[in-house]
C-alpha positions as CSV (number, residue, x, y, z in Angstrom):
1,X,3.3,-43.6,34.7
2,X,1.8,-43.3,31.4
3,X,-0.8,-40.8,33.0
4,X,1.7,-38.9,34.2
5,X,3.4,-38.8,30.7
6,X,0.2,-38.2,29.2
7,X,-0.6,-35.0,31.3
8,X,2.6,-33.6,30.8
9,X,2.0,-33.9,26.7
10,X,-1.3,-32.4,27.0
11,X,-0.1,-29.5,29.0
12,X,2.6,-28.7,26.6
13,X,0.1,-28.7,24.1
14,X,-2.3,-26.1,25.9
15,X,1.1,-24.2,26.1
16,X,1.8,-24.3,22.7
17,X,-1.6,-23.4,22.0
18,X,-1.8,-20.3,24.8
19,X,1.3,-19.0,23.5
20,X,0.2,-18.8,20.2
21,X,-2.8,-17.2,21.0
22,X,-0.9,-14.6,23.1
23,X,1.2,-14.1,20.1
24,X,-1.7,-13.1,18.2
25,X,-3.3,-10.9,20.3
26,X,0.1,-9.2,20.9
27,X,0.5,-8.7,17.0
28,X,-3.7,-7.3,16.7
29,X,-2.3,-5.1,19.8
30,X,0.7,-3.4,17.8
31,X,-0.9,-3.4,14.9
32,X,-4.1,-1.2,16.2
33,X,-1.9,1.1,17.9
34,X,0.1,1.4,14.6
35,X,-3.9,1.6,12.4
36,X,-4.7,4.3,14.9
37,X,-1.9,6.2,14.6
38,X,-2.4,6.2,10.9
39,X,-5.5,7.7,11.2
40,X,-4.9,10.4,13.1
41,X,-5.8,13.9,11.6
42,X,-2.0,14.8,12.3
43,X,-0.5,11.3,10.1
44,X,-3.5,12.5,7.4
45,X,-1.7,16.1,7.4
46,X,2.0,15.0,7.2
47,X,0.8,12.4,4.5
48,X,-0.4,15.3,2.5
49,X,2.2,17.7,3.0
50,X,4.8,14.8,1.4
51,X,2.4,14.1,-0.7
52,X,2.1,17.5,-2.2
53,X,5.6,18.3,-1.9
54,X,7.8,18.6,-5.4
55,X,11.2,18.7,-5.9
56,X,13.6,16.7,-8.5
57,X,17.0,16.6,-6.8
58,X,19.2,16.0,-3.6
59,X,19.5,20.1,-3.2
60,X,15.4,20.9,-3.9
61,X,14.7,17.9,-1.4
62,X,17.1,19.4,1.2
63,X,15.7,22.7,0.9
64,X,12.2,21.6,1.3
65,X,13.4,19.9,4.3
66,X,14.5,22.4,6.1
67,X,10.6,23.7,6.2
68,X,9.4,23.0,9.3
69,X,6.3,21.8,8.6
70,X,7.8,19.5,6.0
71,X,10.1,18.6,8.3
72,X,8.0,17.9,10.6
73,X,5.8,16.0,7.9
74,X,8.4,14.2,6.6
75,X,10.1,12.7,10.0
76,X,6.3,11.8,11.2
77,X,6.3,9.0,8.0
78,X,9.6,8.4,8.0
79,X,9.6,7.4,11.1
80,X,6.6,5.7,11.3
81,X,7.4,3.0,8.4
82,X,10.9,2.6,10.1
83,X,9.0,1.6,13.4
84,X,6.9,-0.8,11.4
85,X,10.0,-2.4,9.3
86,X,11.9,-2.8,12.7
87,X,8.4,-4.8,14.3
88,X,8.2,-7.1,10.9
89,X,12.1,-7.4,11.0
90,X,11.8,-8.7,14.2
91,X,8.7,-10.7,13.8
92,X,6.4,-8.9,16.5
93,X,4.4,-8.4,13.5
94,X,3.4,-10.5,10.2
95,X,4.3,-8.3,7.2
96,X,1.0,-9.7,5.8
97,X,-0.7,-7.0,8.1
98,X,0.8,-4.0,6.7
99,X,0.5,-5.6,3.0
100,X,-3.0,-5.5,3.9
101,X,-4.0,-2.1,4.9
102,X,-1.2,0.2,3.2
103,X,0.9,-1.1,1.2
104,X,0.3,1.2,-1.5
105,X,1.2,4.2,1.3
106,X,4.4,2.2,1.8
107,X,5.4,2.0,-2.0
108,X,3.9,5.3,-2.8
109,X,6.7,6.7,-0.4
110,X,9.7,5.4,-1.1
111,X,9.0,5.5,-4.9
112,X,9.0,9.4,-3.9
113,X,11.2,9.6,-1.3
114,X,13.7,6.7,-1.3
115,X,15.9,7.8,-3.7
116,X,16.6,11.1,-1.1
117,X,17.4,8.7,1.6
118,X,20.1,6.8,-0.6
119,X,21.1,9.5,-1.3
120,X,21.1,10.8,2.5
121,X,23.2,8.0,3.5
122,X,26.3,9.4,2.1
123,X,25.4,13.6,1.8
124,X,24.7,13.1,5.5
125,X,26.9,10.3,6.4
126,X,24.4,8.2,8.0
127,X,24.8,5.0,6.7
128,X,21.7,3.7,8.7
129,X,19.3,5.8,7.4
130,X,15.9,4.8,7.2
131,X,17.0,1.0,6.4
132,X,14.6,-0.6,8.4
133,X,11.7,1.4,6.1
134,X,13.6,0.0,3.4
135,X,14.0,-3.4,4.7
136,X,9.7,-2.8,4.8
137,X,9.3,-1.9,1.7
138,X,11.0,-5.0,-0.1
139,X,9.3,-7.5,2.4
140,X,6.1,-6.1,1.2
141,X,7.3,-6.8,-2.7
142,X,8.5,-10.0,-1.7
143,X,5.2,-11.0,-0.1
144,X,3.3,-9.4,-2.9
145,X,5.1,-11.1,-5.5
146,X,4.2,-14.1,-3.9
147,X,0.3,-13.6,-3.4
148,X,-0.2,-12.2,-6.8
149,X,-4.2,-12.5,-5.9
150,X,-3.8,-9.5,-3.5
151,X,-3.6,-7.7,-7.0
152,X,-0.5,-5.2,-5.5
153,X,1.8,-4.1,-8.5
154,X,4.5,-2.9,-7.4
155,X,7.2,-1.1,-9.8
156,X,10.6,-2.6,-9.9
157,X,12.1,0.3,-9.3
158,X,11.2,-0.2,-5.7
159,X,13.7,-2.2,-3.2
């Protein structure tokens, strides 16, 4: 009897233990494919193009948007960060990953660009607009408020 109990502890142990190793390995996984997607030549060429870009209100930003390659540009990141909020939102992935590698990237664009996407939300009626980036970018400053040795500053102006 108190082998039999025994075994069953240990097993739910190694279960415990295999499932958080799987866990892991799941969250390396999406994050790789995520890293490698950021370093493709065409993620380094929309990064520039928004980077580059200039404009100082809701009509210049609208304008520029209708650029193709802007467009283009600008729905490649956008999209991007709201696939990574919605994997940290959902805890497929630690925000401490993205913190790591570009969390600069992240604040850098919605310093730039979040303001258009408030703004977005009414102009274009779409109240869900990019909320999941945004919901990234303020679990990033939450997390680097909170590990002030990662030496991340991020403005309050942000999230």
């Amino acid at each position: 009897m108190v082998f039999g109990g025994l075994s069953v502890g240990v097993a739910a142990i190694y279960y415990i233990i295999t499932l958080r190793n799987n866990n892991k390995t799941r969250q390396a996984q999406l994050f790789m494919g995520i890293y490698q997607q950021m370093m493709s030549p065409q993620f380094a060429e929309a990064e520039r193009i928004l980077s580059d870009a200039q404009f100082t209100n809701w009509e210049e930003f609208r304008k520029l948007n209708m650029d193709k390659e802007f467009g283009r540009a600008y729905s490649t990141i956008s999209y991007w960060l709201e696939g990574i909020g919605v994997l940290v939102k959902e805890n497929l992935v630690d925000v401490r990953l993205p913190v790591l590698l570009y969390s600069g990237m992240i604040n850098w664009y919605w310093e730039k660009y979040g303001p258009m996407t408030l703004i977005s939300r009414k102009e274009m009626g779409w109240p869900r607009a990019m909320v999941e980036a945004e919901y990234l970018v303020g679990r990033v400053k939450e997390y680097s408020k909170r590990h002030p040795e990662l030496g991340i500053t991020i403005p309050d102006s942000i999230a």
